[in-house]
MDAnalysis code that builds the backbone (N, CA, C; Angstrom):
import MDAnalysis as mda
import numpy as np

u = mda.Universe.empty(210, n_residues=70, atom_resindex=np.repeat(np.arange(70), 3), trajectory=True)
u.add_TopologyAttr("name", ["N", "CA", "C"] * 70)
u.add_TopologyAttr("resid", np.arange(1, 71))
u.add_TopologyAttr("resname", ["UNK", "UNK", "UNK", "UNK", "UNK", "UNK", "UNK", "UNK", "UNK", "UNK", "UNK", "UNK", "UNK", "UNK", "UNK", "UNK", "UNK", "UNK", "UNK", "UNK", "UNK", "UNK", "UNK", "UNK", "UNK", "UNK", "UNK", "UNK", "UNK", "UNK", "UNK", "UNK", "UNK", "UNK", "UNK", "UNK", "UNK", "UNK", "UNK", "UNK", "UNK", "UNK", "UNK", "UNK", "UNK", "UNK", "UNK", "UNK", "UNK", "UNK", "UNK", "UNK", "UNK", "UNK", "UNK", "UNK", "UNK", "UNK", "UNK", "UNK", "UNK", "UNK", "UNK", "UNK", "UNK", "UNK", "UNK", "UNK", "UNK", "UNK"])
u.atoms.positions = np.array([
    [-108.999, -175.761, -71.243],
    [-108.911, -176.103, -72.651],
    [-109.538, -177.475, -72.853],
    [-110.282, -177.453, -73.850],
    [-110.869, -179.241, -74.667],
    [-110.020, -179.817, -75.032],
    [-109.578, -180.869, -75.204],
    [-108.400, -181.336, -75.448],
    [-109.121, -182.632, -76.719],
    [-110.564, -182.967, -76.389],
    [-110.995, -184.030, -77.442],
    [-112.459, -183.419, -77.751],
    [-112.722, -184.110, -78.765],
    [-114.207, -183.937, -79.834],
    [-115.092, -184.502, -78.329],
    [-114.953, -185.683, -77.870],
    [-116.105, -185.785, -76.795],
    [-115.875, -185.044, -75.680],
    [-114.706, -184.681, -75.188],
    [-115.068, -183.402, -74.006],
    [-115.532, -182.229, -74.324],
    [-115.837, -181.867, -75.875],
    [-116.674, -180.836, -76.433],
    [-117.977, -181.106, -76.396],
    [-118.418, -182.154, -76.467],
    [-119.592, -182.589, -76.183],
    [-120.035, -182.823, -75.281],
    [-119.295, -183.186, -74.249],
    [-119.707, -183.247, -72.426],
    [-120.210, -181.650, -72.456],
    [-119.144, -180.810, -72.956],
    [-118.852, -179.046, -72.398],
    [-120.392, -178.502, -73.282],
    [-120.660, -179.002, -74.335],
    [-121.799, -178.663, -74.870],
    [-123.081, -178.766, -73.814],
    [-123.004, -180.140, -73.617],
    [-124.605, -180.560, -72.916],
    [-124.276, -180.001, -71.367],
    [-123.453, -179.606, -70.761],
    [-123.328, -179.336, -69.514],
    [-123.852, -178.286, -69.708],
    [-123.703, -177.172, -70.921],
    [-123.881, -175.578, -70.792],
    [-124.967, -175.415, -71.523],
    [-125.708, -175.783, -72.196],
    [-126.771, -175.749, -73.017],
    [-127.920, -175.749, -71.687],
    [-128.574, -174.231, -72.060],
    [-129.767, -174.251, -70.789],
    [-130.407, -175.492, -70.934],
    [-131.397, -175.728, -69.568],
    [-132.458, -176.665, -69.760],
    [-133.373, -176.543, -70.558],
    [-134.307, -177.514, -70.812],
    [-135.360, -177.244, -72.052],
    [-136.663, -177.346, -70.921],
    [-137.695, -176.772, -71.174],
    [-139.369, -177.198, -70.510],
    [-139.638, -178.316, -71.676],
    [-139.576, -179.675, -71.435],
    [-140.081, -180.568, -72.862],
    [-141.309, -180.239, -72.946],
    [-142.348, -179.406, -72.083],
    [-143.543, -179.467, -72.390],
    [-143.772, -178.415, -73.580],
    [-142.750, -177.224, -73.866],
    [-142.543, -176.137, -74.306],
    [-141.588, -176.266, -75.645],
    [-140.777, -177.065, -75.536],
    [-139.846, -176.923, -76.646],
    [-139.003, -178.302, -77.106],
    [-138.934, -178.708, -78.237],
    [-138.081, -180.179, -78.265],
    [-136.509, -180.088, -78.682],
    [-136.461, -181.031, -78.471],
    [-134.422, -180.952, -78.231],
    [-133.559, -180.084, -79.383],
    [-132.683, -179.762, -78.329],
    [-131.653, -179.358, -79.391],
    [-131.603, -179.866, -80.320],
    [-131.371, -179.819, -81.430],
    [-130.965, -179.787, -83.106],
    [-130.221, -178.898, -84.057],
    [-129.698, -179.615, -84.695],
    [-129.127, -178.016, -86.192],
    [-129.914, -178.165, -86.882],
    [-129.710, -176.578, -87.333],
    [-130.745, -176.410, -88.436],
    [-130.995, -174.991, -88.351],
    [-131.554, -174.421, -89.041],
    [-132.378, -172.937, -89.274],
    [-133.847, -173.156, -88.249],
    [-133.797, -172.102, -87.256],
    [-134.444, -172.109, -86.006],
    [-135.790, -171.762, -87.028],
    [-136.971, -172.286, -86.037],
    [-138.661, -172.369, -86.556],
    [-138.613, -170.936, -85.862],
    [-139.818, -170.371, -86.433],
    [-140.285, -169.279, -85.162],
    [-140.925, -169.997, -83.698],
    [-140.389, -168.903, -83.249],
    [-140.240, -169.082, -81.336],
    [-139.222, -170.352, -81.050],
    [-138.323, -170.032, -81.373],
    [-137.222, -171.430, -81.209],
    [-136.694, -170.648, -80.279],
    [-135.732, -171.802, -79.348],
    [-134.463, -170.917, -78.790],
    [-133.418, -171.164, -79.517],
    [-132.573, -170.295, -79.324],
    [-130.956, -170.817, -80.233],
    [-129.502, -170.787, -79.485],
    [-128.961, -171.308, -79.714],
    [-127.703, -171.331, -78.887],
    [-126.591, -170.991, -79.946],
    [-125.347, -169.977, -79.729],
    [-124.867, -170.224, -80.426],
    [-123.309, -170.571, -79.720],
    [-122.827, -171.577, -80.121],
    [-121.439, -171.684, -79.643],
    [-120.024, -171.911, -80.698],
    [-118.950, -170.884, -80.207],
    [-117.867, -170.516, -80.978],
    [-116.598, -171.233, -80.601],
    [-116.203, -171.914, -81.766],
    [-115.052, -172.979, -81.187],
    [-113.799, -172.487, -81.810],
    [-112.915, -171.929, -81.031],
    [-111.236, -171.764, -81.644],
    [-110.297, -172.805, -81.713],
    [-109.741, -173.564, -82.639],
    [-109.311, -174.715, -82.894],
    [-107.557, -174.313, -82.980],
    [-106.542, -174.453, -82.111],
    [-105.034, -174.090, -81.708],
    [-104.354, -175.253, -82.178],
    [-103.929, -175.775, -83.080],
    [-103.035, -176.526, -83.324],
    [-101.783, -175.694, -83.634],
    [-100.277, -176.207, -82.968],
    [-98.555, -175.598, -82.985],
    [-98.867, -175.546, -84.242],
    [-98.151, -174.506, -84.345],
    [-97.629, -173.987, -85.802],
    [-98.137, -173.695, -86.841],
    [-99.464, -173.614, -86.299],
    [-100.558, -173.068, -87.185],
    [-101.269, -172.011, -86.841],
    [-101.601, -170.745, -87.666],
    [-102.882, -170.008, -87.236],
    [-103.862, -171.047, -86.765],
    [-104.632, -169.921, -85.080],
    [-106.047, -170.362, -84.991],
    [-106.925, -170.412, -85.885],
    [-107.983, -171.407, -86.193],
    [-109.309, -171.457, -86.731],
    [-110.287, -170.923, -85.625],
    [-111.182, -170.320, -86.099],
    [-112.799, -170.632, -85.329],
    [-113.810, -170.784, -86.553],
    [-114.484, -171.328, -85.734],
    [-115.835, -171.869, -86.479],
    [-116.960, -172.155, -85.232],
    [-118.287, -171.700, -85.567],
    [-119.171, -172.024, -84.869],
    [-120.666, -172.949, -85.274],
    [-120.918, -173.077, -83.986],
    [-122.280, -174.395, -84.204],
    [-123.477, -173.626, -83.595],
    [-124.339, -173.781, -84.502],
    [-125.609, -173.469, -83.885],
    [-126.597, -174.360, -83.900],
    [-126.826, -174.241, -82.153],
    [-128.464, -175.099, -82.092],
    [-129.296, -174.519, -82.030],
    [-130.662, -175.245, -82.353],
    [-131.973, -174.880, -82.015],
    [-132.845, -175.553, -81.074],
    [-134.152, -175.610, -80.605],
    [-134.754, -176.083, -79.975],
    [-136.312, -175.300, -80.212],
    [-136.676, -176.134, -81.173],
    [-138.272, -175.520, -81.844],
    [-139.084, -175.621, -80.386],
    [-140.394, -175.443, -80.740],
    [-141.299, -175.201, -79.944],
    [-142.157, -176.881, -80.066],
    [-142.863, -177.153, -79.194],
    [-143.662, -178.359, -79.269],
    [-144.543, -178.164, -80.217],
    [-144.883, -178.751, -80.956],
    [-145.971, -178.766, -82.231],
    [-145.574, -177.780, -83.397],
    [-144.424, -177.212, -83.099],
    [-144.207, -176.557, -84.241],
    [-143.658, -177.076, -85.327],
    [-143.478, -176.717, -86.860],
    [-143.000, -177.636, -87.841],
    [-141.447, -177.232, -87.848],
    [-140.499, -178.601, -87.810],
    [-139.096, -179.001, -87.295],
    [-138.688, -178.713, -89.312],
    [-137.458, -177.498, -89.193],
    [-137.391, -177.067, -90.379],
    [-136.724, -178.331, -90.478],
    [-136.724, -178.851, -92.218],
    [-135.840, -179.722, -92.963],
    [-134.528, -179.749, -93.454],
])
């Protein structure tokens, strides 16, 4: 179990494949360019005495020279 916002973020960048930088530039959010990769990751949020939440994050990782949506 995550227990904090930055051990979600350690658990993010540990599991997020590698990138070829020659091929593709960093992770980002956003609506993926064509030929992006995408990641998607699903977070269930357990606080006592409450129904679970989930909610998820999606990254991208455009292509080199491609245009980085806005």
């Amino acid at each position: 179990m995550i227990g904090s916002a930055a051990e979600l973020v350690a658990w993010i960048r540990a599991n997020l494949p590698a990138l070829d930088e020659d091929r593709f530039e960093p992770w980002h959010t956003g609506p993926p360019a064509p030929g992006a990769l995408t990641a998607r990751i699903e977070v269930r949020i357990h606080t006592p005495e409450t129904r679970d939440r989930v909610t998820s994050i999606v990254l991208t990782a455009p292509p080199v020279g491609g245009d980085l949506p806005s």
